[in-house]
N, C-alpha and C positions, 0 to 999 in steps of 0.2 A: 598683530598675531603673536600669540604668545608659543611656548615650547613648555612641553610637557614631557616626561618620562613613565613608560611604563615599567617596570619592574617586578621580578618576580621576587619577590624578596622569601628567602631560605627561614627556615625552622632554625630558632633561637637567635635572631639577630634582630637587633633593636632597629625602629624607624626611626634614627636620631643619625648621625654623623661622628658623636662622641661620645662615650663613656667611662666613667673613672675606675668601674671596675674589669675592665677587660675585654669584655665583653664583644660577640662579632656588630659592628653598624655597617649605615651603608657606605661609610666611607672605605668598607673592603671591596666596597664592589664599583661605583661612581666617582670617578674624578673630579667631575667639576662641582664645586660646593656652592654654587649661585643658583643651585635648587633646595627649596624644600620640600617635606612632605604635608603632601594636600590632607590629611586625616592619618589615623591612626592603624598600624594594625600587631597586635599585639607579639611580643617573643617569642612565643609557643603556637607562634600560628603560623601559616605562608600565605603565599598568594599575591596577586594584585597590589601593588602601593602605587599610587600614583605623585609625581613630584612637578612642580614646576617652579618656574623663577620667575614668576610675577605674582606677587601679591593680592590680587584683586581674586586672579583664578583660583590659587590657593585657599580662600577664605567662602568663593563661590561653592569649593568644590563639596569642603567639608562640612559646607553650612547645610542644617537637616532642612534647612524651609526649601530649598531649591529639589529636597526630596528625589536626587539621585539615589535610584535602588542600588542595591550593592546585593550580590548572590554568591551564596556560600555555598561548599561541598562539606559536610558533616561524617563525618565515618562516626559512628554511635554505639555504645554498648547494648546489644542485644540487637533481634529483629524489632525492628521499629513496627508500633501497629497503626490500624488505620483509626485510632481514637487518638493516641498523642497526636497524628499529624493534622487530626481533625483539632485540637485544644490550640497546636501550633497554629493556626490558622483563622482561629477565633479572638487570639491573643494570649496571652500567657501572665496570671501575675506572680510578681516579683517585688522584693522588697522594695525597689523605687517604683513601683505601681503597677498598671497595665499596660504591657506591650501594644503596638498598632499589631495588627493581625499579619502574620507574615505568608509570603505561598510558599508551601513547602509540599514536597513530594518526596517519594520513592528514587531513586538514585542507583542506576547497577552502576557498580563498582566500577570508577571512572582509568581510563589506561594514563595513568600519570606516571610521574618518576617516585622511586621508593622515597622514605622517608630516613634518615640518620641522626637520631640513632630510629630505630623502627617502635612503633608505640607498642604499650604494654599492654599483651592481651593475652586472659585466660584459656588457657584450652580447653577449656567445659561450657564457656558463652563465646555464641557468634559476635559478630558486629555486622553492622548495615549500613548504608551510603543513603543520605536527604541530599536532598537542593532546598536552599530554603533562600529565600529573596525577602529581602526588609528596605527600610526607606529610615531606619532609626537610626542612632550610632549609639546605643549607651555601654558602657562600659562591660567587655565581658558578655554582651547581648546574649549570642548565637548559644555560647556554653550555658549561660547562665537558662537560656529557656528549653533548651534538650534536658539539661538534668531535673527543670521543674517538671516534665512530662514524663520521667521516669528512664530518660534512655540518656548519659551521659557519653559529652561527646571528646573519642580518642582521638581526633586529627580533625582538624580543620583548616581549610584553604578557600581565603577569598580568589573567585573564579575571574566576577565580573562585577566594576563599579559603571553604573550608568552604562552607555554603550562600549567601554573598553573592555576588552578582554585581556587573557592571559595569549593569547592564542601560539600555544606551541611553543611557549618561553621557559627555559629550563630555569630550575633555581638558580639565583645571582647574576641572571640575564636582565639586560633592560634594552627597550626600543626607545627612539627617540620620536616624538610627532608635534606638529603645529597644531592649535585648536582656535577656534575662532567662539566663544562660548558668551552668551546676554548676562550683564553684568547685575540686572535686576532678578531677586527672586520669585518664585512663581507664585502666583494669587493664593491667597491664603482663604478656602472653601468657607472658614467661618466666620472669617469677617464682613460683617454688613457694608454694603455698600451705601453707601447715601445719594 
């Protein structure tokens, strides 16, 4: 049995333990450093991190063949229409190629905690709330393919990786949980079998 951490990791704080420029990690928030983190999630982002201290799970968690979804909340510049959602959804390309096709939807404005500092928005353009769920990890993903569809996104927070949630975790909260998880990854659709 291994032990995991879920975390809500806060807006500008690195997934790392140390920094040389200052910077908040999550050694502001986590004592015991005999975790790490299972994937990434970027400075300017929140949500979800998941951490554990075994190695195998760590490498299960982040590896994309095992093809844990991971679901984001996008707050987006503009009203999002039903053509981006439909492009997001067919794939999106981007200079490292074609995205998997992600589900995304419509999102009323989720009752979360404010943001600090609060993002920057025009008083002449709305913004609008997506869910979007992917199975990818590339660099930048979620931003990168909202502002290919025309609607760039002002906040973002991972919700949910695979079955873990946030559920009711304030920034720089973390729960702790056992997982019992197959160390092999899941069948790969395009490999021939013999």
């Amino acid at each position: 049995m291994s032990r995991i951490i879920l975390f809500n990791k806060p807006f500008q704080v690195l997934s790392q333990f140390t920094d040389s420029e200052g910077r908040g990690t999550l050694a502001d928030y986590i004592d015991d450093k005999n975790f790490y983190a299972a994937g990434r999630l970027d400075y300017d982002s929140e949500g979800l991190l998941l951490l554990t201290d075994d190695g195998t799970l760590q490498r299960r968690i982040a590896d994309p063949r095992f093809k844990l979804e991971k679901t984001y909340w996008a707050q987006v510049e503009g009203e999002i229409t039903d053509a981006a959602l439909q492009q997001l959804r067919q794939g999106v390309k981007l200079k490292d190629g074609l995205t998997r096709p992600a589900k995304a939807e419509r999102l009323e404005a989720p009752d979360i905690w404010p943001r600090n500092p609060p993002i920057r928005q025009r008083a002449n353009q709305p913004t609008s709330w997506i869910e979007m769920r992917i199975s990818e990890g590339r660099n930048r993903q979620v931003r990168r393919m909202t502002a290919a569809v025309g609607f760039p996104t002002l906040r973002l927070i991972r919700y949910a990786i695979g079955n873990w949630t946030l559920q009711d975790l304030a920034p720089g909260q973390y729960r702790m949980d056992e997982v019992h998880l197959p160390v092999s990854p899941a069948p790969n659709p395009r490999r021939r079998r013999r």
